[in-house]
FIMILUM-729208 format. One line per 8 residues: their letters; for each residue x, y, z of C-alpha. Coordinates in steps of 0.05 Angstrom, whole numbers, plus 5000, padded with zeros to 4 digits. Last residue first. Layout:
% FIMILUM-729208
a> X Y Z; ...
% end
This chain:
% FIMILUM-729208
xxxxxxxx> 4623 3553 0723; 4600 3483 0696; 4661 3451 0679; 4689 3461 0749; 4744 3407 0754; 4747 3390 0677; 4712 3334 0658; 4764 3272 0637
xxxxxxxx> 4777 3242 0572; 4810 3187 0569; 4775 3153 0633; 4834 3139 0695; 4805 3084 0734; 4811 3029 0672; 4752 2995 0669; 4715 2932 0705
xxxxxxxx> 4664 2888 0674; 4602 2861 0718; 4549 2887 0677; 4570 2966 0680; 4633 2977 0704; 4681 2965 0775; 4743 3002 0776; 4812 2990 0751
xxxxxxxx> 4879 3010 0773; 4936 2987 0722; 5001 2973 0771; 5072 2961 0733; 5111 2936 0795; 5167 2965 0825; 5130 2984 0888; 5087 3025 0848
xxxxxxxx> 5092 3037 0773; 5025 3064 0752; 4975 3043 0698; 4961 3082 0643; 4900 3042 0601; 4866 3090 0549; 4842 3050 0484; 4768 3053 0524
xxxxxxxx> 4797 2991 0556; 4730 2960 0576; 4755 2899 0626; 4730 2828 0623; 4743 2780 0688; 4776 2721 0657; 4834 2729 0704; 4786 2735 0769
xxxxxxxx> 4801 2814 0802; 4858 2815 0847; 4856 2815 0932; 4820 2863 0965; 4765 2919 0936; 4757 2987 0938; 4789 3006 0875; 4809 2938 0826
xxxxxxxx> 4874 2923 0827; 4913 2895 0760; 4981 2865 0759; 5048 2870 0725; 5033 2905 0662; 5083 2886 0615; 5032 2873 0562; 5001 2817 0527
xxxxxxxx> 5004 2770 0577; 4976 2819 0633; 4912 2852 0583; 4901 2776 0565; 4888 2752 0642; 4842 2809 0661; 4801 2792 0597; 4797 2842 0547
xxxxxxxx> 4746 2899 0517; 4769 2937 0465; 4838 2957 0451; 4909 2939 0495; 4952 2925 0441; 4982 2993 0429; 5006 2986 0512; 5028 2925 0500
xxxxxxxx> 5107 2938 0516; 5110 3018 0551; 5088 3083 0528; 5037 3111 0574; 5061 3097 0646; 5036 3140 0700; 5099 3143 0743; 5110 3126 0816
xxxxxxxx> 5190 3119 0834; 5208 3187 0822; 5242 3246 0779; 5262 3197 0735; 5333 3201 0718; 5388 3242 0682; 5352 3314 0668; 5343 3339 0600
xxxxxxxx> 5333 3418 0570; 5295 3409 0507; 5316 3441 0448; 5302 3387 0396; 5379 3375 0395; 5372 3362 0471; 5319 3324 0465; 5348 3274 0403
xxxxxxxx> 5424 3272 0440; 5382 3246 0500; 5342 3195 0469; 5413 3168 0428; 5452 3169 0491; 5391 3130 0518; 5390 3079 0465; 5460 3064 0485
xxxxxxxx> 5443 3049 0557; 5393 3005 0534; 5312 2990 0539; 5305 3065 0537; 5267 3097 0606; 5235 3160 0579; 5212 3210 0637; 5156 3266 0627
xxxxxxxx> 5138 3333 0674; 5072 3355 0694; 5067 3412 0731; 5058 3447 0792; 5098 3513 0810; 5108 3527 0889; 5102 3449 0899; 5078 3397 0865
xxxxxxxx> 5113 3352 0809; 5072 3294 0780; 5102 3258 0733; 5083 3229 0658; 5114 3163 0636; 5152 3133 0571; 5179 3071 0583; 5221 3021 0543
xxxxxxxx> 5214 2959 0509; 5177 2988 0441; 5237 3020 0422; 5240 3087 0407; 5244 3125 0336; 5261 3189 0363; 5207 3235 0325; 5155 3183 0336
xxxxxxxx> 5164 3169 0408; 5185 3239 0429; 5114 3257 0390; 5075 3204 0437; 5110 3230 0494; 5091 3301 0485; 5013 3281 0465; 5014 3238 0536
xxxxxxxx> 5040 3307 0565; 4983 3345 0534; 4934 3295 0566; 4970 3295 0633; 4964 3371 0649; 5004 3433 0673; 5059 3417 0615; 5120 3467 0633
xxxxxxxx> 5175 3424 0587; 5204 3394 0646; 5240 3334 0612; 5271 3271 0649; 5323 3216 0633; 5321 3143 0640; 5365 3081 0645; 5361 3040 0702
x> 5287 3035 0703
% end
């Protein structure tokens, strides 16, 4: 992503940094081709901070001029290499249940891995979507993790709406 710029904005979880994206989206009119993605920052004070990654150079003025103006304080980069993509090209388009091999041509995901196993899942293998596919740049490469489902499907490994870590207590 050569062109890209970050905002802290103090999020401490994914779901309400999706929301953030989504709203840059809207409110900045951006372009399909880019990126949106939620980071991981650890340390002293964890959060969850958000890059956008315009198609162009002048889009980006544009993205930045927007954040700023909306009072944001911006960054120039990504804070990594491994971001949880949620606005990228397909991602609107990936509904219902799909073949392995229609999820990759009508998206920019690069590949799919399935959890525990080697190799890549058969192209017409079906996968639920759930409407909530974020899969992770690693290596370069737009990665969606999957896991195995019920009667030989596969799902997304990240489920929209997640249990809290100690729900019950």
């Amino acid at each position: 992503m050569p062109y890209a710029v970050t905002v802290d904005a103090g999020l401490r979880d994914l779901r309400a940094a999706d929301h953030l994206l989504r709203t840059f989206a809207a409110e900045l009119g951006l372009n399909e081709g880019g990126f949106g993605c939620t980071h991981l920052v650890r340390g002293e004070r964890p959060r969850v901070v958000v890059s956008l990654a315009p198609e162009s150079e002048a889009e980006l003025d544009e993205v930045r001029a927007g954040l700023v103006a909306g009072g944001y304080e911006v960054t120039e980069g990504a804070p990594d290499a491994v971001g949880r993509a949620v606005l990228y090209r397909g991602a609107g388009l990936l509904s219902g249940t799909m073949t392995v091999e229609e999820v990759l041509s009508v998206s920019v995901i690069d590949r799919v891995t399935v959890l525990g196993a080697a190799g890549h899942p058969h192209p017409g293998t079906p996968l639920v979507t759930r409407r909530h596919v974020r899969p992770q740049w690693q290596g370069g490469e737009l990665v969606l993790t999957a896991m195995p489902a019920v009667g030989g499907t596969l799902a997304p490994f990240e489920v929209p709406e997640p249990t809290p870590c100690c729900a019950d207590h």
